[in-house]
N, C-alpha and C positions, 0 to 999 in steps of 0.2 A: 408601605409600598405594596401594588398588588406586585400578582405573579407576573403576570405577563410584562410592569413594567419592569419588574427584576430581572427580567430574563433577558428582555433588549437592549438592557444596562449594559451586564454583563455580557451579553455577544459584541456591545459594541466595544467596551474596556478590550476585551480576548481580540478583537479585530486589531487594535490600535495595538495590543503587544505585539501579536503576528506580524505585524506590516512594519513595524516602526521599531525595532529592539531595545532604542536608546527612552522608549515610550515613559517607562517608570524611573529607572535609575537615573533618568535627566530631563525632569520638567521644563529645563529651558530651552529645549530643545523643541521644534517645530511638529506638529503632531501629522498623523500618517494619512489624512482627509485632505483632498483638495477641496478649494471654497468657493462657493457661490454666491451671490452678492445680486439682490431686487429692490427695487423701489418700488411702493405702494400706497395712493391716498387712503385714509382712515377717517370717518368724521363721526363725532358723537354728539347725536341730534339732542340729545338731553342737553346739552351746557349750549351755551352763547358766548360768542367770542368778545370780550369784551373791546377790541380793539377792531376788530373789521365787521361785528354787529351781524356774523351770520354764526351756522353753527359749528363747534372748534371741531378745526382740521387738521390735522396732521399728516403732515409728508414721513414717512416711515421709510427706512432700509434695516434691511433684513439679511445677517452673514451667517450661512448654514452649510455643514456637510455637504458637498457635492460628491456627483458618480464617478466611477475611475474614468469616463472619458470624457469628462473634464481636464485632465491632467494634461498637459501640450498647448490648451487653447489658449489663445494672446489674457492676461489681465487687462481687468477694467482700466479705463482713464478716469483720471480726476472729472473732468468734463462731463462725464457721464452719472456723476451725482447730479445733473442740474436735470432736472425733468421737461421738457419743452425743448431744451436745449438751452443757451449763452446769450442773454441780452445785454445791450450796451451796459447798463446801470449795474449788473450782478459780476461785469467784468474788469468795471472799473473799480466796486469795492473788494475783488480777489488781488487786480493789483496795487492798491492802497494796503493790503495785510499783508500780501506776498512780497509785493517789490517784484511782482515777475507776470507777463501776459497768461493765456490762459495756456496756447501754445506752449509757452515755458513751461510752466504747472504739469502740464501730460506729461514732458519730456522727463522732468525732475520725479513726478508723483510715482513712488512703488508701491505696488501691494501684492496679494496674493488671490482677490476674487477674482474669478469670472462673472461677467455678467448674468444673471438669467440663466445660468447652467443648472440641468437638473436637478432637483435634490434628492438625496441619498435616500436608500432604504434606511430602515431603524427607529428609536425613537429616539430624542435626542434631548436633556436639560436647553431649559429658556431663560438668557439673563436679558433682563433690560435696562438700559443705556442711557441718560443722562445727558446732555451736551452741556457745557459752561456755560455763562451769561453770555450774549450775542458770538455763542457759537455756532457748530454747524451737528447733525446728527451723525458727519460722518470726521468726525475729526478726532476720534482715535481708532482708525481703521488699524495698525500697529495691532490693536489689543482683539478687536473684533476678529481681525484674520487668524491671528494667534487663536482664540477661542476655540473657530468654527474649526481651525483644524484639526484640534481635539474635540471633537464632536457636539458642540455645541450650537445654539441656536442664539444670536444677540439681534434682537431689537432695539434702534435707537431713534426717536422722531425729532426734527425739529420741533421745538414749543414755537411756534407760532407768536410771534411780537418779542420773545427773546430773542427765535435765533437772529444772525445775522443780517440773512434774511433768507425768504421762503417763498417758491414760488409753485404757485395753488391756480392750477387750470389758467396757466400761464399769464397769472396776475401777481407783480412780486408786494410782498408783506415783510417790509423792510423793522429790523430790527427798533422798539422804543424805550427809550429810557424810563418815560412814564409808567410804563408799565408793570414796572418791576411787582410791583403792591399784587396786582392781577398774577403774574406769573408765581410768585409764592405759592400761592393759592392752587392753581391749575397746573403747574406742574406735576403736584403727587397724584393729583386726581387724573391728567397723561396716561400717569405710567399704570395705575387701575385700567382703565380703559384699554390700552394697549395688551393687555394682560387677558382682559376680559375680550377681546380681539382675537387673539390668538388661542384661545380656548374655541371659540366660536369656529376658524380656521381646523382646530385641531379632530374637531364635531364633524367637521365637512361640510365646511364654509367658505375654505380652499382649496383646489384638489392635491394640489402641489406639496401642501403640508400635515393633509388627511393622514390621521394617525401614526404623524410621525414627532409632535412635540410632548416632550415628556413634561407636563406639567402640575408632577406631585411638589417639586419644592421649587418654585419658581426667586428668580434672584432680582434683586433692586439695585443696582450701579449706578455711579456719575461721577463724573469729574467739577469741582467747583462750585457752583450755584446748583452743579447735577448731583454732585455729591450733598449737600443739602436737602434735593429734590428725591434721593434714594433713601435716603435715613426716614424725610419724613412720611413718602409712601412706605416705610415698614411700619411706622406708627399706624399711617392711618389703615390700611389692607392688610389683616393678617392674612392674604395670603403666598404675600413674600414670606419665604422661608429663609432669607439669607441676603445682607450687603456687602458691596463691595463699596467705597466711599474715597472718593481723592480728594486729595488737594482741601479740605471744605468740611464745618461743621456746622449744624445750626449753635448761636451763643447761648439757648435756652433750653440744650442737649433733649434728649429723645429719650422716649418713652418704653419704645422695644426692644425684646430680650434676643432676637434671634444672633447665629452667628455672623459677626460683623467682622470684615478687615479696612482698619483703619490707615493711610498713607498720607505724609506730610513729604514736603520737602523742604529742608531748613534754612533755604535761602530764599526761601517763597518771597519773594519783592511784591507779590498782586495782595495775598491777605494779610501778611506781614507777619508779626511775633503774634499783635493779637489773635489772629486767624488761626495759627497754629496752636496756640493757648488754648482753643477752643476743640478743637482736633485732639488734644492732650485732655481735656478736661470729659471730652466726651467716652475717650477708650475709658478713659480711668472710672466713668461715672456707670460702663458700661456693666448691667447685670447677668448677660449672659455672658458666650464665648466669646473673648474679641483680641485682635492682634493687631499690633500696631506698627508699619515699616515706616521708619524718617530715613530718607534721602541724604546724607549730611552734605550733599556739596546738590543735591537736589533742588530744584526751584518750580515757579509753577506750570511750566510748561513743557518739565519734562516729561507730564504724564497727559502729552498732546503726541498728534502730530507734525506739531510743527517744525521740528528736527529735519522731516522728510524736505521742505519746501524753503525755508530760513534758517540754514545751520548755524547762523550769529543773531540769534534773535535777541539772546538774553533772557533774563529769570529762568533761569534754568535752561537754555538750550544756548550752546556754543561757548561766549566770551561773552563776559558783563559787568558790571559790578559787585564785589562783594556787599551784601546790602547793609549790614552795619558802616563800617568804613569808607566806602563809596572804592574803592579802590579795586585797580582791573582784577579780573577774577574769569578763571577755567570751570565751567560747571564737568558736574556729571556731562560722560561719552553719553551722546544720544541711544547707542545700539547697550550701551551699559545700562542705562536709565531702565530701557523698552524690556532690558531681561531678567531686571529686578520685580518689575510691574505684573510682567508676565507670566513668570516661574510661580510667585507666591500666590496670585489671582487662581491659576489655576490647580495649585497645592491647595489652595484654601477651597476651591468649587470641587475639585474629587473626592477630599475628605468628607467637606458638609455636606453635598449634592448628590453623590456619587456613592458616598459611604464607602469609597475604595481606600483601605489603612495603610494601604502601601504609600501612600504621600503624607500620611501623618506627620511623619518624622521629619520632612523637609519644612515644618511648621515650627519648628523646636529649636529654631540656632538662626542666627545670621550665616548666609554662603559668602555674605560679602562683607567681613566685618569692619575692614578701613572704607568700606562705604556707606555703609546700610547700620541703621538700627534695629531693632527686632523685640517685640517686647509682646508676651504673650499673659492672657489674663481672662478673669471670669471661671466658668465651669469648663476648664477646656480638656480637651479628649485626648490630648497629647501632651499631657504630663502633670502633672498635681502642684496648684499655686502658680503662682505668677512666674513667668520667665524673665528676665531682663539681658541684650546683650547688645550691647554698643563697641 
């Protein structure tokens, strides 16, 4: 790491104790940075889209440190992820998944960005973000907010024919099943691009984010088909230094050593036992540092946002079935789930990212043991040999 970026680490760590005192002794705790939140088209002329035949585009949001006066200004709306704004056909598939108009949605929708608000001085770590198969790239805003409040910068794009749908200079590109084979493929190569994006941004490419992203160990996330999409962009670009991986393994496990934190949730009804088998087979196969959190009343959308919008969804969010038995069943608290996700996400990004030791230790045990499993493994930097605690 040069000097200078140690130095901006470090003033912004020393910022975030100063402002925030609960900063270290409680990761779960909301970090001392108000958030900023853009939407940006990206397109990478080298690739061809194989579904809309031009070249692949990406709708991109971006949640990053903002400036103290930021602080007071209204939060974003739901509504204001749509770029162009709300056509008939994108509001009739929100209330098809919602169960609630778009109006509702704002009303119900919490988070913490501001829109378009400044962004902060400093240099800041870059993870990037994953969305699930025919999700959206902002549907775990929950995790994004939480980040940028600790000082981070999260990229997440819709994959274009995954997500649900995407709309590109106000032409929507609705979600395709067929596609899946293509999005394998072009997912990891995304989140390179997007990588190789914000490098170019970092150069002075943007002005907004002109040497302000810390891009020595950049991170690879996702939830689901994104967690999939994160493991195998560290295969294929080493220059992810680090995963974060939900919900989702590839079956044919991965190739890279970096440090990985693995999350299942054990009542997952989407991937099921095999799914998790695979998630289990992958920490386990894993040769560098890696951790593993299971969920035990967890399912797979507790590591959504969908809690915010459907507090009875099921698979993990509200009331459901138990999925062995069929029988009613209480998942994980939504706001319990989002602090489990949260706390270790960001224990695990200060230690690897950050190299700050002071969160080491919160890597070492379960906080929640009648909830959470915790199982630590590989070369890891907080304690010798495997950990196990259920």
């Amino acid at each position: 790491m040069g000097l200078a970026v140690l130095a901006s680490t470090i003033l912004v760590v020393a910022t975030a104790r100063a402002t925030h005192g609960s900063y270290i002794a409680d990761p779960t705790a909301s970090g001392p940075f108000p958030v900023g939140v853009t939407t940006t088209l990206l397109v990478d002329h080298s690739r061809k889209d194989a579904l809309t035949k031009e070249p692949r585009t990406l709708v991109t949001e971006i949640w990053y440190p903002a400036t103290d006066e930021t602080k007071g200004m209204p939060k974003g709306k739901f509504s204001q992820f749509m770029p162009g704004g709300l056509s008939p056909m994108l509001g009739a598939l929100l209330k098809s998944a919602y169960k609630l108009t778009i109006d509702e949605i704002d009303t119900k929708f919490v988070n913490q960005a501001v829109r378009d608000a400044r962004v902060r001085d400093g240099r800041f770590p870059v993870v990037f973000f994953s969305h699930g198969n025919q999700g959206f790239r902002f549907q775990n805003t929950f995790w994004c907010d939480f980040l940028a409040s600790h000082g981070f910068v999260v990229v997440s794009a819709d994959h274009t024919g995954n997500a649900a749908i995407t709309i590109i200079n106000g032409k929507a590109v609705l979600f395709s099943g067929g596609e899946r084979e293509h999005s394998a493929e072009d997912r990891p190569r995304d989140m390179s691009f997007l990588l190789s994006q914000m490098t170019s941004w970092n150069a002075g490419g943007d002005s907004r984010f002109s040497r302000k992203l810390d891009l020595t160990k950049p991170v690879a996330a996702g939830m689901s088909f994104g967690s999939f999409t994160a493991i195998k962009a560290a295969d294929l670009d080493p220059r992810f230094q680090a995963v974060i991986a939900m919900a989702y393994a590839p079956a044919e496990g991965h190739t890279n050593t970096v440090p990985t934190l693995f999350m299942l949730g054990e009542e997952d009804a989407t991937i099921g036992v095999k799914g998790n088998e695979a998630i289990r087979a992958n920490f386990a196969a894993h040769k560098g540092t890696g951790y593993l959190l299971s969920m035990k009343r967890g399912g797979h959308y507790s590591f959504t946002d969908m809690g915010k919008l459907n507090p009875n969804y099921g698979d993990g969010v509200g009331t459901g079935k138990q999925r062995e038995s069929g029988e009613p069943y209480m998942f994980t608290p939504t706001e319990s789930a989002w602090k489990m996700i949260n706390s270790y996400s960001l224990a695990f990004l200060n230690t690897f990212i950050r190299g700050d030791r002071e969160f080491a230790s919160f890597l070492t045990r379960s906080s929640w043991p009648d909830e959470m499993g915790w199982q630590a493994g590989g070369a890891t930097t907080t304690g010798s040999g495997a950990a196990n605690q259920n």
